[in-house]
C-alpha positions as CSV (number, residue, x, y, z in Angstrom):
1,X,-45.0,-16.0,12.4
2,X,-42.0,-15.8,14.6
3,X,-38.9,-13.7,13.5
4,X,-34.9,-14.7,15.0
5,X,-32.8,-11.5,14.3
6,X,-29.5,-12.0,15.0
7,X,-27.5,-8.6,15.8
8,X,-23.9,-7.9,17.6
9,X,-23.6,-8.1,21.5
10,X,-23.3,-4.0,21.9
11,X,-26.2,-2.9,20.0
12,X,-29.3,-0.6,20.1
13,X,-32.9,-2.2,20.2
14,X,-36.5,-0.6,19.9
15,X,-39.2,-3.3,19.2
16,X,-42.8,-3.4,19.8
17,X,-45.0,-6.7,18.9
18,X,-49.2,-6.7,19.1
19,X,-49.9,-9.3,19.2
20,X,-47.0,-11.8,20.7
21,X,-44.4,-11.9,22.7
22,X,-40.6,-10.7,22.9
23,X,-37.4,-12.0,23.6
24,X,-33.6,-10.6,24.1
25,X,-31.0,-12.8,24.9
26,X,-27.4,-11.5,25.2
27,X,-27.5,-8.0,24.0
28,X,-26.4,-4.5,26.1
29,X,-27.2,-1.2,25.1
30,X,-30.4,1.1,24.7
31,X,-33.1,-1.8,24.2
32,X,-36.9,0.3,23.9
33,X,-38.8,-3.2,24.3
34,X,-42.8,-3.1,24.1
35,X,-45.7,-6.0,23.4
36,X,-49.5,-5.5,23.9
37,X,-50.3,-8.9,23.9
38,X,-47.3,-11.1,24.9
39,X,-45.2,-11.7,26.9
40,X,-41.2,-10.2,27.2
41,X,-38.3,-12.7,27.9
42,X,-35.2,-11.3,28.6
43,X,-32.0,-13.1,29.4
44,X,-28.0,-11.9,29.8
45,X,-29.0,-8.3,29.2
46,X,-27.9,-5.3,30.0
47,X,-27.4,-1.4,29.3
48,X,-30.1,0.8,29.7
49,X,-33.1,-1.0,28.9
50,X,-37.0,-0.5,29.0
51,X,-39.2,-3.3,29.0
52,X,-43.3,-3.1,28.8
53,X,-46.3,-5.4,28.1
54,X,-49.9,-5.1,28.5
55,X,-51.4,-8.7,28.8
56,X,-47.8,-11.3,29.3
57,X,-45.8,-12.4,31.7
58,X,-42.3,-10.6,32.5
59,X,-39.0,-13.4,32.8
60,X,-36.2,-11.9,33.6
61,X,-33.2,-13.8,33.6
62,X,-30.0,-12.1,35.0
63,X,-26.0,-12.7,34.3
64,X,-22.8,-12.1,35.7
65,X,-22.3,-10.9,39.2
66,X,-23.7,-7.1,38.2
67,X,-25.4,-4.9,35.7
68,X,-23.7,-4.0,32.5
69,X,-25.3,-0.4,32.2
70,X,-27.8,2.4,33.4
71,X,-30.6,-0.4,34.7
72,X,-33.5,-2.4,33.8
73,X,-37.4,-0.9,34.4
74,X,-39.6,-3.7,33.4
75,X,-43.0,-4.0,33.9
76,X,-46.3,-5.3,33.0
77,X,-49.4,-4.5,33.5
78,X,-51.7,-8.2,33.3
79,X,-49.2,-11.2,33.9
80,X,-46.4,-12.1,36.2
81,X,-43.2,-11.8,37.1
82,X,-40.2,-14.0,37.1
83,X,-37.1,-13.0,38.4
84,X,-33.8,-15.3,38.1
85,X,-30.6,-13.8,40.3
86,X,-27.2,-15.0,40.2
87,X,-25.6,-16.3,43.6
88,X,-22.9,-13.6,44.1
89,X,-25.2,-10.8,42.1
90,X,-24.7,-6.8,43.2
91,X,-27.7,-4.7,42.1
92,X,-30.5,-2.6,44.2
93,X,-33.6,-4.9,42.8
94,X,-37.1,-3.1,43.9
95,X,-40.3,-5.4,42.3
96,X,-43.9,-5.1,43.2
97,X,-47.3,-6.2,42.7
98,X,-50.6,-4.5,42.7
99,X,-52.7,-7.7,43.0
100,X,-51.2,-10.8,43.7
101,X,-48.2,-12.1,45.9
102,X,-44.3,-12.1,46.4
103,X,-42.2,-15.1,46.5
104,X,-38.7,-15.1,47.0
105,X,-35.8,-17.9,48.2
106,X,-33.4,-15.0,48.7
107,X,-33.4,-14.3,52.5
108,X,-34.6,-10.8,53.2
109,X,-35.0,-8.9,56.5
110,X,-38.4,-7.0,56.6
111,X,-39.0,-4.3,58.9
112,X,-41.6,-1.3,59.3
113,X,-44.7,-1.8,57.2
114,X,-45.0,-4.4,54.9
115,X,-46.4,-3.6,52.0
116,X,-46.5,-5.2,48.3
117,X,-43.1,-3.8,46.9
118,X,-39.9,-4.4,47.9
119,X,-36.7,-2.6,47.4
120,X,-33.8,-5.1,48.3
121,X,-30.1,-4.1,48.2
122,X,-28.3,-7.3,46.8
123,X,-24.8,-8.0,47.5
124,X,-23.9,-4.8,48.2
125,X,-26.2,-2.8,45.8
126,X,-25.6,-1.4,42.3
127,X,-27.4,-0.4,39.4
128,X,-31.5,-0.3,40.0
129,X,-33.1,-3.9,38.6
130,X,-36.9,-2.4,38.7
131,X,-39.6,-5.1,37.4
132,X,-43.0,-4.7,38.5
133,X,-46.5,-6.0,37.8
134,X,-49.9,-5.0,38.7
135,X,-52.4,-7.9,38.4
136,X,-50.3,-10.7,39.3
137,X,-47.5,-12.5,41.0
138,X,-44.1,-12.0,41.4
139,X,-41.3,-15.0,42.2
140,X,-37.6,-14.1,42.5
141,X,-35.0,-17.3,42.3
142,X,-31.8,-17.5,43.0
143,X,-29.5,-19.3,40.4
């Protein structure tokens, strides 16, 4: 059974699914977001947002040229990560992984020990974009 719940673009959100996944497209404000067995899409948000699954993959899709908000922590515990950054985008993204690898297309200058989390100041810095995983891989695009 799948539900489409249409609300305003400034509004509050606290959903929890069991047993499928979740997805938020175009909403800012205090989103409370948590599946057990599912995975989390989340595109064009922003405020101050909390994203969790147990067994799904994590897509984040970000918009604009910054975050509209506190900051997104996102993570998930069995399942990857996806992350999808605009060209000219300001934020202070850190992502990780446990067990598995990082990908990224964004250039990056590593130095000091390399471990399997990064914390990368994008354009500048800004608002914290957190999204972390710890039994798979994590892929950050530019868009």
């Amino acid at each position: 059974m799948s539900y489409f719940v249409y609300v305003p673009r400034r509004f509050d959100l606290d959903l929890e699914a069991h047993n499928g996944g979740l997805s938020v497209h175009g909403v800012t404000g205090k989103l409370d977001l948590e599946t057990h067995n599912g995975g989390l899409m989340l595109t064009a948000v922003g405020g101050d947002v909390r994203a969790r699954t147990q067994n799904g993959s994590l897509h984040v899709q970000l918009s604009g040229n910054r975050w509209d908000g506190t900051g997104l922590e996102a993570e998930t515990r069995n399942g990857s990560v996806r992350l999808a950054v605009p060209e000219q985008y300001s934020a202070q993204l850190e992502t990780g992984t446990v067990n598995g690898s990082i990908r990224t297309d964004i250039p990056v200058t590593l130095s000091g020990r390399i471990s399997r989390t990064l914390s990368i100041p994008l354009g500048g810095g800004g608002r914290t974009i957190r999204a972390m995983t710890t039994n798979g891989s994590v892929t950050i695009t530019r868009r």
